[in-house]
LUMVO-157696 format. One record per residue (C-alpha): residue number from 1; chain; x, y, z. Coordinates in Angstrom, 3 decimals, decimal comma. Layout:
N
    k  c         X         Y         Z
  NUM  A         X         Y         Z
...
***
This chain:
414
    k  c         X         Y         Z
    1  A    10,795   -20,148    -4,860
    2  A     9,653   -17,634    -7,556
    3  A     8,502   -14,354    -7,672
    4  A     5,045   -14,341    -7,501
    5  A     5,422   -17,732    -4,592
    6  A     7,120   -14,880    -2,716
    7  A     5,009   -12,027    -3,105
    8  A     2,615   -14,513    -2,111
    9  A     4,493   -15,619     0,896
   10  A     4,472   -12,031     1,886
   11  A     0,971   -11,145     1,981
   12  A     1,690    -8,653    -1,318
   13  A    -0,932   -10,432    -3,199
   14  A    -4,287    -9,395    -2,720
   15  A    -6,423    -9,512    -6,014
   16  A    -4,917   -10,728    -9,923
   17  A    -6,941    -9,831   -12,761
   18  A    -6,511   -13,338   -14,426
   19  A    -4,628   -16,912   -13,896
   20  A    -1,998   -16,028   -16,070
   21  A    -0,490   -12,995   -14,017
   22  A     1,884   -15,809   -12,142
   23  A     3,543   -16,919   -14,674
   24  A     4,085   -13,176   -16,411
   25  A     5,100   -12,246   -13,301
   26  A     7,768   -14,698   -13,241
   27  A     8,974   -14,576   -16,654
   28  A    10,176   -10,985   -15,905
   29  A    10,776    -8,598   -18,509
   30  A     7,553    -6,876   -17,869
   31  A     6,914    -2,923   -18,018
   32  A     4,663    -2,122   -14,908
   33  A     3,250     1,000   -13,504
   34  A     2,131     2,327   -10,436
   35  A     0,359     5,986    -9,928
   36  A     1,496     8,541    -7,344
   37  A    -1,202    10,601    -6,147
   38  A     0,144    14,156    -5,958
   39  A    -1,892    15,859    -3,193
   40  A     1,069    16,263    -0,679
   41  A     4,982    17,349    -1,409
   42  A     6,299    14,077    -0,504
   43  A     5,186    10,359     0,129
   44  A     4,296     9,106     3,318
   45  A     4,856     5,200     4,823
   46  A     1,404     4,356     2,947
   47  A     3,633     4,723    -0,008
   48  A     6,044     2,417     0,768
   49  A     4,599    -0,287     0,277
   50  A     2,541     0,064    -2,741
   51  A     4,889     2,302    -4,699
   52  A     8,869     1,657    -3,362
   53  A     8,658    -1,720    -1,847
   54  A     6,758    -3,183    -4,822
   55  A     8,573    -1,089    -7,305
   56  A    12,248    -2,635    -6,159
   57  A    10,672    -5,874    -5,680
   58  A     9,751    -6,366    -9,426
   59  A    12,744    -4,372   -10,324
   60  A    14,957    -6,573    -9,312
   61  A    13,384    -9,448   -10,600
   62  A    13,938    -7,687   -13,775
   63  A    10,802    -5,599   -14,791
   64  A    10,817    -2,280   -16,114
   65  A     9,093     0,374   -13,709
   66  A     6,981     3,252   -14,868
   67  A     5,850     5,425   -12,238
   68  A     3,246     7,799   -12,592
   69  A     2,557    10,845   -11,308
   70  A    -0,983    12,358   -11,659
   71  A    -0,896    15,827   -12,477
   72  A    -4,095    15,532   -13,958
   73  A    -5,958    12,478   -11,660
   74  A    -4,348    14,785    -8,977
   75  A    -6,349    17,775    -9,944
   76  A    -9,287    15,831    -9,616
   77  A    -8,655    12,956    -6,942
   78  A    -9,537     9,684    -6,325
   79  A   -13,084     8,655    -4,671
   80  A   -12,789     8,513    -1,459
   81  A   -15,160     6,308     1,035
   82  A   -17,295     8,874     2,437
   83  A   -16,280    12,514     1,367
   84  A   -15,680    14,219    -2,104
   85  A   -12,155    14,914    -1,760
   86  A   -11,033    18,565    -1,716
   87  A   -10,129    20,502    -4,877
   88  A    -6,003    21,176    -4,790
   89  A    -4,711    24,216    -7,535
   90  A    -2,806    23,689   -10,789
   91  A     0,235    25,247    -8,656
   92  A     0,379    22,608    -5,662
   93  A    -0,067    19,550    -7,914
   94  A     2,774    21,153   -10,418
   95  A     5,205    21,687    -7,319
   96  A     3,975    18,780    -5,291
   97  A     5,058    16,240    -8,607
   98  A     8,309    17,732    -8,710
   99  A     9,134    16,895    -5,229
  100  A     8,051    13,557    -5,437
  101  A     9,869    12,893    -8,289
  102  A    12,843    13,662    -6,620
  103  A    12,294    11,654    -3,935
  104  A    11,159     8,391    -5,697
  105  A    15,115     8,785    -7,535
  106  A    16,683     9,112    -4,538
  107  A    15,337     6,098    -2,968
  108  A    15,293     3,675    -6,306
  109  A    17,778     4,990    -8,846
  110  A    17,919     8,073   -11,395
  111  A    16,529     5,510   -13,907
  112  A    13,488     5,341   -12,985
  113  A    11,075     6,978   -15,545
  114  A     8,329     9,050   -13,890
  115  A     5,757     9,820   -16,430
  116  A     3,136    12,798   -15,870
  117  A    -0,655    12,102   -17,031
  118  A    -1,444    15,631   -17,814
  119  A     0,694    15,284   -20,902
  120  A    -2,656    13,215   -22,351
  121  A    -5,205    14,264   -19,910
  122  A    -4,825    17,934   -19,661
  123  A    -4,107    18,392   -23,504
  124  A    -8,023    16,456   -23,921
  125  A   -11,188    18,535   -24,681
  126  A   -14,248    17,252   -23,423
  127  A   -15,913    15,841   -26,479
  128  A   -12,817    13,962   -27,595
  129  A   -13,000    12,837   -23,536
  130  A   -16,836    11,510   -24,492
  131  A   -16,486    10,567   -27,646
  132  A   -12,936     8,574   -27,831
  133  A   -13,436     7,410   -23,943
  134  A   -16,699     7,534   -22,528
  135  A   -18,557     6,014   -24,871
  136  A   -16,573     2,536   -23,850
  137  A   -18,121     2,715   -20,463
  138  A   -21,154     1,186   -19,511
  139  A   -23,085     3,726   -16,896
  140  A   -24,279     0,078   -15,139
  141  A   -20,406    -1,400   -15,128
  142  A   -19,392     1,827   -13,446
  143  A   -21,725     1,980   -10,673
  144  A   -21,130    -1,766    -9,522
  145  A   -17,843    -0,796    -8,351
  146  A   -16,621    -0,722    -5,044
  147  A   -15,265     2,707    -5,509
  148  A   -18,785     4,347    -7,091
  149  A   -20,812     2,046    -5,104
  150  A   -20,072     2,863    -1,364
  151  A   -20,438     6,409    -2,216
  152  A   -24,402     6,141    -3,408
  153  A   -25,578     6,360    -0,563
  154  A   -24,294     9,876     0,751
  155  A   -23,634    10,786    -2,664
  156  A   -20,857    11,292    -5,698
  157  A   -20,044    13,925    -8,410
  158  A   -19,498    13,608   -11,838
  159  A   -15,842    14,985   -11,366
  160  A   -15,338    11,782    -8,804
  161  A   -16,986     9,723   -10,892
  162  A   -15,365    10,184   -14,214
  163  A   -11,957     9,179   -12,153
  164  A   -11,994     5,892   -13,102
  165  A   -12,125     6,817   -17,075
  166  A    -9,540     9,067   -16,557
  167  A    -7,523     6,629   -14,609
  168  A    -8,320     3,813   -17,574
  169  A    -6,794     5,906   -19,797
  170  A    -3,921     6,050   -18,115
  171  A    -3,013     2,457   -18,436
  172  A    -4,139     2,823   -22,081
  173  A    -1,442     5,352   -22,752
  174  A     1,042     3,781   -21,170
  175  A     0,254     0,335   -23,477
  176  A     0,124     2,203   -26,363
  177  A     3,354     4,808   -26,040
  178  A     5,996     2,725   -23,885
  179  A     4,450    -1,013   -23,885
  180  A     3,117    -0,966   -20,869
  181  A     0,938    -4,176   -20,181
  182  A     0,809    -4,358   -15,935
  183  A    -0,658    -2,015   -13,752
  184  A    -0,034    -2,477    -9,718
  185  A    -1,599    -0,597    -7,226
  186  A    -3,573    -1,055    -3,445
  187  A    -6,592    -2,796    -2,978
  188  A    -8,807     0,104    -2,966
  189  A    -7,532     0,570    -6,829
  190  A    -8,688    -2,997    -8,208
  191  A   -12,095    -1,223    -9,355
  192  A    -9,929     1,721   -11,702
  193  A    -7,212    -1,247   -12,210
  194  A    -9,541    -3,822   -14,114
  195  A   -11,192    -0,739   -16,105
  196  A    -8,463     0,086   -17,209
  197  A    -7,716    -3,449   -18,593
  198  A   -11,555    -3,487   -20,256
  199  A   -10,462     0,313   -21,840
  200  A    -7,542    -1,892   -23,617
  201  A    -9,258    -4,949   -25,136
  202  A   -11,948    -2,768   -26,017
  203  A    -9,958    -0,334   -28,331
  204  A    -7,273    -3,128   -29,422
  205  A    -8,673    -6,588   -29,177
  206  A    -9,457    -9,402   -26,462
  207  A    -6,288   -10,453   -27,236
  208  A    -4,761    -8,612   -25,754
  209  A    -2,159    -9,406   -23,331
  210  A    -2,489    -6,912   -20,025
  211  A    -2,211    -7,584   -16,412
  212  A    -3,066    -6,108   -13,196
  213  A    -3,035    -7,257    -9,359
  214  A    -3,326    -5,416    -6,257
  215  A    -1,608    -5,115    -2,975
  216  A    -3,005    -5,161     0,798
  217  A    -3,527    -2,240     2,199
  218  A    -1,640    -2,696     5,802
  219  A    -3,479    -1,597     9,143
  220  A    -2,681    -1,885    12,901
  221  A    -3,866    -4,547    15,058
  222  A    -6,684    -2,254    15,805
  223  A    -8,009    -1,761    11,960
  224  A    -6,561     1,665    11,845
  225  A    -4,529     3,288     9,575
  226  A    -0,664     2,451     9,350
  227  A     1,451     4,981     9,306
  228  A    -0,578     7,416    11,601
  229  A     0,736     8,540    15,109
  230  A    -1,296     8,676    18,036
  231  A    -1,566    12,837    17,467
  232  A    -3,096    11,244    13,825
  233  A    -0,136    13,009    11,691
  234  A     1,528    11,004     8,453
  235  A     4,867     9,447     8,675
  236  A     6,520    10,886     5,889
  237  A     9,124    10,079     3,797
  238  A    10,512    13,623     3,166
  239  A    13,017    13,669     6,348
  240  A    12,555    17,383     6,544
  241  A     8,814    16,549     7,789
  242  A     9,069    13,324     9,759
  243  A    12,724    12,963    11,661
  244  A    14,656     9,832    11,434
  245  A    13,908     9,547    15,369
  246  A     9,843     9,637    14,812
  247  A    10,005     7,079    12,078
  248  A    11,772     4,678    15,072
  249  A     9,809     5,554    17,635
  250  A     6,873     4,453    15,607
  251  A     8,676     1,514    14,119
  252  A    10,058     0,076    17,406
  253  A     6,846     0,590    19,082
  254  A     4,971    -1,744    16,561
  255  A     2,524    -4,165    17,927
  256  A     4,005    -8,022    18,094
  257  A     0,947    -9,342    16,674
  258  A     1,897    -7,197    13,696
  259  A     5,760    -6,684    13,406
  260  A     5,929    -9,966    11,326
  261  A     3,624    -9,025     8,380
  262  A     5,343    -5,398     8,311
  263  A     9,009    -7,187     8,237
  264  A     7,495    -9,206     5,325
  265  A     5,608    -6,573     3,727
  266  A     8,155    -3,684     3,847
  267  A    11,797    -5,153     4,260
  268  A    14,001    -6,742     1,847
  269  A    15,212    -9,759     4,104
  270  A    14,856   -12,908     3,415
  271  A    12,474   -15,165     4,116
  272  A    15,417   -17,218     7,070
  273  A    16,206   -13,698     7,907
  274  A    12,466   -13,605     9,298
  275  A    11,715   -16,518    10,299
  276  A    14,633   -16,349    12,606
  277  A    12,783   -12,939    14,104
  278  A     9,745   -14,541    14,120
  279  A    10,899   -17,270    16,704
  280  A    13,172   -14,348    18,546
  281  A     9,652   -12,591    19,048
  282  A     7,913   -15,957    20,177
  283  A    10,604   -16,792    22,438
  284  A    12,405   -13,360    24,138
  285  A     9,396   -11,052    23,039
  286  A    11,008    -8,769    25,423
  287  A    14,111    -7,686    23,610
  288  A    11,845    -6,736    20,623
  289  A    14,529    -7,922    18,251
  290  A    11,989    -7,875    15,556
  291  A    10,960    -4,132    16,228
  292  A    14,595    -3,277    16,387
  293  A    15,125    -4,889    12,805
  294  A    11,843    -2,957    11,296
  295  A    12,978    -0,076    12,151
  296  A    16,478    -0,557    11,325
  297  A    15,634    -1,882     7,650
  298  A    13,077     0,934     6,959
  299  A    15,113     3,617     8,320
  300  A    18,552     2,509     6,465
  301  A    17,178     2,079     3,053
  302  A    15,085     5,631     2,728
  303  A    17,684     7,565     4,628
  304  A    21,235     5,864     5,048
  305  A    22,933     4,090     7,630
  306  A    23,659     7,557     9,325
  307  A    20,101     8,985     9,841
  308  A    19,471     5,043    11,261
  309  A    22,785     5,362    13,653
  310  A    21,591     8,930    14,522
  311  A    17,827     8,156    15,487
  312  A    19,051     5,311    17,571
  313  A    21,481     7,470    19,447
  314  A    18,700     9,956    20,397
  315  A    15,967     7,162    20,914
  316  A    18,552     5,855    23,634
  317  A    19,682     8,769    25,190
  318  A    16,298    10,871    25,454
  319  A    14,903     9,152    28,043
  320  A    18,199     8,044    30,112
  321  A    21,225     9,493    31,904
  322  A    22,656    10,294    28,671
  323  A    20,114    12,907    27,328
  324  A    22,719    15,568    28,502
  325  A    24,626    14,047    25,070
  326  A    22,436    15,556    22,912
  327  A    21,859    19,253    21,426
  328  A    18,910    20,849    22,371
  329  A    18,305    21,304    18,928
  330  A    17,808    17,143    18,460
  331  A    16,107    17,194    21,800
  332  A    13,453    19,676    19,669
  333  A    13,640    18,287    16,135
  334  A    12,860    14,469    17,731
  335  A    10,331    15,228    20,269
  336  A     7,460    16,689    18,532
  337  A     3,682    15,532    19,840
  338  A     3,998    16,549    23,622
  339  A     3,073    19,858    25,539
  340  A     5,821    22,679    24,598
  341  A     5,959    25,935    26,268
  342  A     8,376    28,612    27,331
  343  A     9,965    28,867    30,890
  344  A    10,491    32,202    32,917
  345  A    13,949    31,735    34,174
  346  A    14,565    31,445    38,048
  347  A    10,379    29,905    38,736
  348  A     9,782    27,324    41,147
  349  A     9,146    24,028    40,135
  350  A     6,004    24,081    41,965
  351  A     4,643    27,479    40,366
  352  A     5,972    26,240    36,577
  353  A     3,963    22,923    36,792
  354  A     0,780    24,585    37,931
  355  A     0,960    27,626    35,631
  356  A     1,500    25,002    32,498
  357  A    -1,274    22,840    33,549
  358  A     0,725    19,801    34,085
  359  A    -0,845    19,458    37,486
  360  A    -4,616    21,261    38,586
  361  A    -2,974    22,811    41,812
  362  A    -0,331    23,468    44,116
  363  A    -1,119    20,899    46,394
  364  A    -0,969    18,324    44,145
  365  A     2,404    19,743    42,252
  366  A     3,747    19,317    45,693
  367  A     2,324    15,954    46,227
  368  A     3,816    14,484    42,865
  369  A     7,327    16,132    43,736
  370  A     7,564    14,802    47,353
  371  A     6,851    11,231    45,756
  372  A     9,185    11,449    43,310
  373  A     6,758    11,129    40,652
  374  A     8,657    14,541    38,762
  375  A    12,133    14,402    36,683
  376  A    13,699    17,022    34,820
  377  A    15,953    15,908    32,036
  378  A    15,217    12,203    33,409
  379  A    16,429    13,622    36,836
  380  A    13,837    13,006    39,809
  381  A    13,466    16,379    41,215
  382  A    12,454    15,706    44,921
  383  A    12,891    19,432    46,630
  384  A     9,612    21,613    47,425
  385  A    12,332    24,450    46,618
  386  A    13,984    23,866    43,506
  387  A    14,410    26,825    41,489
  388  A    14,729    26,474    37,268
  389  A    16,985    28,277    35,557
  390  A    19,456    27,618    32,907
  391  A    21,705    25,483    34,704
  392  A    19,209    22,854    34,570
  393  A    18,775    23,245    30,919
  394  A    20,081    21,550    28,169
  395  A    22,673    23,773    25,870
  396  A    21,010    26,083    28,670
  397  A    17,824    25,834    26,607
  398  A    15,294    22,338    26,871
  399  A    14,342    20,751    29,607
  400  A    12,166    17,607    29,058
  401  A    10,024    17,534    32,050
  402  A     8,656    13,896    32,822
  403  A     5,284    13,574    35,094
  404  A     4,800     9,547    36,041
  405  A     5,873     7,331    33,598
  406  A     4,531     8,560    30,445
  407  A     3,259    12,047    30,404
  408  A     6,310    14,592    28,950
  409  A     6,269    18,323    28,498
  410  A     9,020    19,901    26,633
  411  A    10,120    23,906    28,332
  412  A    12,279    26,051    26,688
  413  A    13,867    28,850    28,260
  414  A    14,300    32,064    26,819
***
């Protein structure tokens, strides 16, 4: 199978620019390059896909990465659907490159060359923008894209909508100073992707030999977003701002109508490796083999074996007998989007689960309690008596309070 037959057979292929990408793609040897957006200090799972998964993908097949990172698209920012995106400063986009160009080395190599666009774009005064750029774009070719064109309605600046000239130039650069000739990005980049190409033939000739195709963006089974936890926060990369342990919580808990086209999408296995999940899943659903293997995959290649050994040791002793293993500082650092609060030591059960509103009323605290329906550090705590203090604590500090079956509360006392 080659290449592009298995890009295909992943669902990585969403939109080429002409026939011939297929068999460039295959030939190898290719420079490529694919744009980080700089608003944030690190890359989130969105990333992952279109910029690391893709990038090792084609690497190994033995093209030449060039990743970008806008520190002059950044200071403007890309269209986006229905709201001018906010202005970030010179300072944010400066530091916010520099951490992201750490982290793209440390997940694909040293050697790969990460080329900032403000060397050309910042250094440009606005009638050499207009005169040796602008004058190549048709105002009618502009607004028939996707990009301009769903943004009419409620309305678009002229900073947003100059994005895709800056963007074009981009690829031009990158053609003209390190041979450049494909451009990869997501879907919602085909519009700034095929202007680019049009910015090339038009300054050097039709003949020109440039390529460009674009990946699916990935959603949940519902539409939404993937990548976003229920609370709506980002799954970064940067371990410092999303724990090992969230990034498998969220894995393992992936929909089975979905897990498939993520193990395609975003692991390296091959194509036995999943189809052997895939009939796992349609056979023993319940052991969630192919869950297990997302998240196992995902973890281990953006944080090491150790952070993947280390989430799964917390993700099996949180919620069982052997939460007492862990340090209340990994009880802390894992569990992050549930009620936290600080416990008076030596309160009744009953008084602390009416005073932090995990039940309306005293009746009802004792109601819950008396049923069983109460555990403190995945103990059932059945007495109408029980005093907490730090006894009951872990390292005399968390206690991971459990009403039902799925409402959690984290106290810590001080």
């Amino acid at each position: 199978m080659t290449l592009f037959e298995d890009l295909k057979w992943r669902g990585l292929i969403n939109d080429v620019t002409s026939p011939d990408v297929e068999d460039a793609i295959n030939k190898g040897g290719l420079k490529f390059y694919v744009g980080v957006d700089p608003t944030g200090d690190s890359m989130h799972i969105g990333h992952y896909c279109t910029v690391i998964a893709i990038t090792k993908r084609l690497m190994d097949a033995g093209h030449i990465p060039i990743l970008i990172a806008g520190g002059g698209t950044g200071l403007i920012g890309d269209p986006k659907p229905n709201v001018e995106r906010p202005m970030i400063s010179k300072e944010a986009v400066k530091h916010n490159i520099e951490c992201i160009s750490k982290q793209i080395n440390k997940i694909l190599g040293t050697n790969i060359k990460v080329v900032n666009n403000a060397l050309w774009l910042c250094e440009m005064n606005a009638i050499d923008f207009l005169r040796d750029y602008g004058k190549y774009f048709n105002i009618n070719y502009m607004l028939a894209k996707d990009t301009v064109k769903r943004r009419l309605d409620i309305g678009i600046t002229y900073t947003e909508f100059s994005y895709m000239i800056l963007q074009s130039i981009d690829f031009l650069k990158l053609y003209e100073t390190y041979d450049v000739t494909l451009q990869v990005g997501g879907q919602d980049q085909w519009g700034n992707i095929t202007s680019g190409l049009e910015l090339i033939r038009k300054v050097h000739g039709s003949d020109v030999k440039c390529y460009g195709f674009t990946v699916p963006l990935i959603t949940r089974a519902d539409g939404t977003k993937f990548g976003k936890s229920e609370s709506g926060k980002s799954l970064w990369l940067d371990i410092n701002k999303t724990s090992s342990y969230e990034f498998y919580q969220y894995l393992i808990n992936t929909e089975d109508s979905k897990v498939i086209e993520y193990l395609k999408k975003l692991t390296f296995l091959s194509q036995e490796e999943i189809i052997e999940l895939e009939k796992s899943l349609n056979e023993h659903p319940e052991e969630r083999l192919a869950q297990k293997t997302l998240a196992k995959e995902i973890i281990t290649f953006i944080h090491g074996e150790d952070e993947y050994k280390k989430a799964l040791n917390i993700s099996e002793s949180l919620f069982s007998d052997k939460i007492w293993n862990l340090s209340s500082k990994e009880i802390l650092n894992s569990i992050t989007d549930v009620p936290t609060f600080e416990i008076k030591e030596n309160i009744l059960l009953v008084d602390l689960l009416v005073n932090e509103k995990i039940v309306n009323s005293k009746r009802e605290a004792r109601e819950m309690i008396t049923n069983g329906a109460i555990s403190i550090n995945n103990a059932k705590c059945m007495s109408l008596e029980k005093i907490i203090n730090k006894d009951d604590a872990i390292n005399h500090e968390v206690l991971l309070i459990k009403k039902g079956k799925k409402n959690y509360y984290l106290g810590i006392i001080k």
